[in-house]
PyMOL CGO cylinders between C-alpha atoms (Angstrom):
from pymol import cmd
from pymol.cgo import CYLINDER

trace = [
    CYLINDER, 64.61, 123.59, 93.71, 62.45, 123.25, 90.95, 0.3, 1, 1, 1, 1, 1, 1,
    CYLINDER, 62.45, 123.25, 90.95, 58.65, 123.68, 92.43, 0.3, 1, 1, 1, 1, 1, 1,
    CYLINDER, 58.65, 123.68, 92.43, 55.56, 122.60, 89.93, 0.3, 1, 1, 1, 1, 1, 1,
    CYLINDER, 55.56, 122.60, 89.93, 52.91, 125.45, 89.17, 0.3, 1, 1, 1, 1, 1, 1,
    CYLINDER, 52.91, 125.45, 89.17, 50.66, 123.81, 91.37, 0.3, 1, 1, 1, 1, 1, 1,
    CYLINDER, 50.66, 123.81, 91.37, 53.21, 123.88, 94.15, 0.3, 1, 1, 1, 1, 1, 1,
    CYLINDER, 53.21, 123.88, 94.15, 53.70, 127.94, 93.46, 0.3, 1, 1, 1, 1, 1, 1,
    CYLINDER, 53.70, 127.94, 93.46, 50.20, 128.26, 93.62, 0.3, 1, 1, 1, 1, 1, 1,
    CYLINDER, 50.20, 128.26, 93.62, 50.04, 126.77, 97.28, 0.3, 1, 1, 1, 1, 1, 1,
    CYLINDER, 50.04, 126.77, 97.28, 52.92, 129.07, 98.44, 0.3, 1, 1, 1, 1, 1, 1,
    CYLINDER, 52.92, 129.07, 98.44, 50.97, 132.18, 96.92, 0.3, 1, 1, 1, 1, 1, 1,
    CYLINDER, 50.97, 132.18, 96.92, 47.96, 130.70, 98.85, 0.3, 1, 1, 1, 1, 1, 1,
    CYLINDER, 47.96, 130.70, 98.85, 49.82, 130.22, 101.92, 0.3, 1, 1, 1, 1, 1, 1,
    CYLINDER, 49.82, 130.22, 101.92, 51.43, 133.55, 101.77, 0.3, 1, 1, 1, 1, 1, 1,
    CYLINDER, 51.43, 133.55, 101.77, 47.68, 134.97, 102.29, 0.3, 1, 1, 1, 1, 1, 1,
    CYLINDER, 47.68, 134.97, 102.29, 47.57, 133.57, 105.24, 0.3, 1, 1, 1, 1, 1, 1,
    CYLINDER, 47.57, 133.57, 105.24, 51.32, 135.49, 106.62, 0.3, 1, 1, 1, 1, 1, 1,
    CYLINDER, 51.32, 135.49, 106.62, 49.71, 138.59, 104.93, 0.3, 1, 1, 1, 1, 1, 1,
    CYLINDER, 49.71, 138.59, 104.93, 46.21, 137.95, 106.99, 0.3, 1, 1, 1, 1, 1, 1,
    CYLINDER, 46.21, 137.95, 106.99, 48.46, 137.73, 110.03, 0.3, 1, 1, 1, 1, 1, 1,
    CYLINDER, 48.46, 137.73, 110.03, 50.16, 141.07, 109.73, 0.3, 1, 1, 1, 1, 1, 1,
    CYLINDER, 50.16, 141.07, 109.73, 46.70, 142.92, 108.53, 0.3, 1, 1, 1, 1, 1, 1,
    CYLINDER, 46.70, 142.92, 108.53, 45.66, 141.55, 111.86, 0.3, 1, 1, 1, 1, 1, 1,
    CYLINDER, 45.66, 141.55, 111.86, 48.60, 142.86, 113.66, 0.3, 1, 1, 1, 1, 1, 1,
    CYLINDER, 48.60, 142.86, 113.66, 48.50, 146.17, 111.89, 0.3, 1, 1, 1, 1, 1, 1,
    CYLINDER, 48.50, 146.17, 111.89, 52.37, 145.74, 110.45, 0.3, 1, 1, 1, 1, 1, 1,
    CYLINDER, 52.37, 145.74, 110.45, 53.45, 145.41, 107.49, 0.3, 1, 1, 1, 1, 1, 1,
    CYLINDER, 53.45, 145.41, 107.49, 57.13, 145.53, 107.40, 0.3, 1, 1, 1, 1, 1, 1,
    CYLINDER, 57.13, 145.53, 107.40, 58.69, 141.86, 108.25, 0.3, 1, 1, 1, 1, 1, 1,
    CYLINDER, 58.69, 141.86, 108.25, 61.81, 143.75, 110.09, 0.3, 1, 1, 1, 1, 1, 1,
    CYLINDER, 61.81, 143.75, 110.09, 59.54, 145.65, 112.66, 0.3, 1, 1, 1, 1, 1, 1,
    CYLINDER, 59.54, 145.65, 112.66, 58.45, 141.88, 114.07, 0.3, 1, 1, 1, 1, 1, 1,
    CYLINDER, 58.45, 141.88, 114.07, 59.36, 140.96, 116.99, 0.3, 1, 1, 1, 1, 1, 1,
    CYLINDER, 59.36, 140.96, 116.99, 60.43, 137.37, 117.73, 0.3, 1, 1, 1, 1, 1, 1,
    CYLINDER, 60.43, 137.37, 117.73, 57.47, 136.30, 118.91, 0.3, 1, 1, 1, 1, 1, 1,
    CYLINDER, 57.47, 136.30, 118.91, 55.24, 137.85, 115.84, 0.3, 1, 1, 1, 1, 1, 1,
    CYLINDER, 55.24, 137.85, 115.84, 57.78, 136.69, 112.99, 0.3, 1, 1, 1, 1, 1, 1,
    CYLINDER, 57.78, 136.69, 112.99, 56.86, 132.97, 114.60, 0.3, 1, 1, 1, 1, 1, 1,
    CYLINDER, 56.86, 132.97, 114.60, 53.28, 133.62, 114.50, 0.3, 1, 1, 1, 1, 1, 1,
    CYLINDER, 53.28, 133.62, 114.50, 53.84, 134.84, 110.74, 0.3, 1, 1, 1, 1, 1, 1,
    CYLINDER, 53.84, 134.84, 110.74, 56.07, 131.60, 110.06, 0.3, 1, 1, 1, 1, 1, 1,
    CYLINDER, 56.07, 131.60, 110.06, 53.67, 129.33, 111.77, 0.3, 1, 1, 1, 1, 1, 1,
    CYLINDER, 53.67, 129.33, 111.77, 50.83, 130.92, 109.62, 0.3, 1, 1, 1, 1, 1, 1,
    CYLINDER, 50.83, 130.92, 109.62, 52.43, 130.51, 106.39, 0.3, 1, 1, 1, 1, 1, 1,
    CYLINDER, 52.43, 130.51, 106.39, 54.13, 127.28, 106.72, 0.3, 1, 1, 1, 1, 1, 1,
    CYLINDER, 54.13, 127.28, 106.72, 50.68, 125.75, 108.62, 0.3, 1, 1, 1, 1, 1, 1,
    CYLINDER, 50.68, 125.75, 108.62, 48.69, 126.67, 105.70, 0.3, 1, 1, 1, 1, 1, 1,
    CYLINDER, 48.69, 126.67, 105.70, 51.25, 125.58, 103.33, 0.3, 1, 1, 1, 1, 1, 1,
    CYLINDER, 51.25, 125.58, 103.33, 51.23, 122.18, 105.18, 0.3, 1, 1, 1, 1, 1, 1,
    CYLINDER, 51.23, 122.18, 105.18, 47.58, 121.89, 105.02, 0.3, 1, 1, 1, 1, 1, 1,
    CYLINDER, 47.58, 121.89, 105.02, 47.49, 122.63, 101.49, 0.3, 1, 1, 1, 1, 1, 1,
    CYLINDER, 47.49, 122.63, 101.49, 50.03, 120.19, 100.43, 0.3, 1, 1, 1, 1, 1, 1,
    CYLINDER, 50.03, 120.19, 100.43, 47.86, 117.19, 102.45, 0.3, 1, 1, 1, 1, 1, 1,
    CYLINDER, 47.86, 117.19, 102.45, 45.06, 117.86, 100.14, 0.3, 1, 1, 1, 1, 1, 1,
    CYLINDER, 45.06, 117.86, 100.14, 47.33, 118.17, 97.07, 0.3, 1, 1, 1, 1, 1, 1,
    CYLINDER, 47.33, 118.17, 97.07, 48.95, 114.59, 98.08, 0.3, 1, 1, 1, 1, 1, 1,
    CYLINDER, 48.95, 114.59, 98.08, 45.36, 113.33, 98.69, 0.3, 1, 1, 1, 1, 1, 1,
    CYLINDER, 45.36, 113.33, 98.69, 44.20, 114.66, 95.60, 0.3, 1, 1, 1, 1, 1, 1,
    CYLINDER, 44.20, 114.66, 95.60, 47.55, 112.72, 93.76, 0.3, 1, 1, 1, 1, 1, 1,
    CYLINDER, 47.55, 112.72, 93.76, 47.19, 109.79, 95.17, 0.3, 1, 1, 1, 1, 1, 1,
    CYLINDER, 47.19, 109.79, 95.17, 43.43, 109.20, 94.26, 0.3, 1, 1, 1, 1, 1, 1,
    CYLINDER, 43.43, 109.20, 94.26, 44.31, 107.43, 90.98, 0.3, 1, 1, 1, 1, 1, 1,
    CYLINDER, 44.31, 107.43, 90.98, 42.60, 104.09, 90.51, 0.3, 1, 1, 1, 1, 1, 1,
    CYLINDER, 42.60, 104.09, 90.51, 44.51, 101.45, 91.59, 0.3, 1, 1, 1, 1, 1, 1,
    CYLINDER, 44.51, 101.45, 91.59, 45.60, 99.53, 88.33, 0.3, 1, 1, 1, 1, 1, 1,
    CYLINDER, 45.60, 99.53, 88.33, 45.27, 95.93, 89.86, 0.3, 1, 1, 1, 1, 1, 1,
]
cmd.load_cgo(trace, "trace")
């Protein structure tokens, strides 16, 4: 899949938010996780990816309308 730079950007961002998750936890290695903390990681990083990518489409879509 070919992702934009601005699209890599909001995964790196994202990923912060998995990495803030595991600081919190005090773990660092994905495979120690248990099922219930590797959702809490996925729901981290995929929630902020989600809310990122609203205010990237908001931001695209505030062209001026050419009519």
């Amino acid at each position: 899949m070919d992702w934009t730079d601005q699209e890599n950007e909001m995964v790196m961002e994202a990923g912060k938010a998995g990495g803030q998750y595991l600081d919190d936890i005090g773990i660092t290695d994905l495979r120690a996780l248990d099922r219930a903390q590797y959702l809490v990681f996925l729901r981290a990083v995929i929630g902020r990816m989600g809310e990122l990518r609203v205010g990237f489409r908001a931001n695209e879509l505030d062209d001026e309308i050419p009519f």
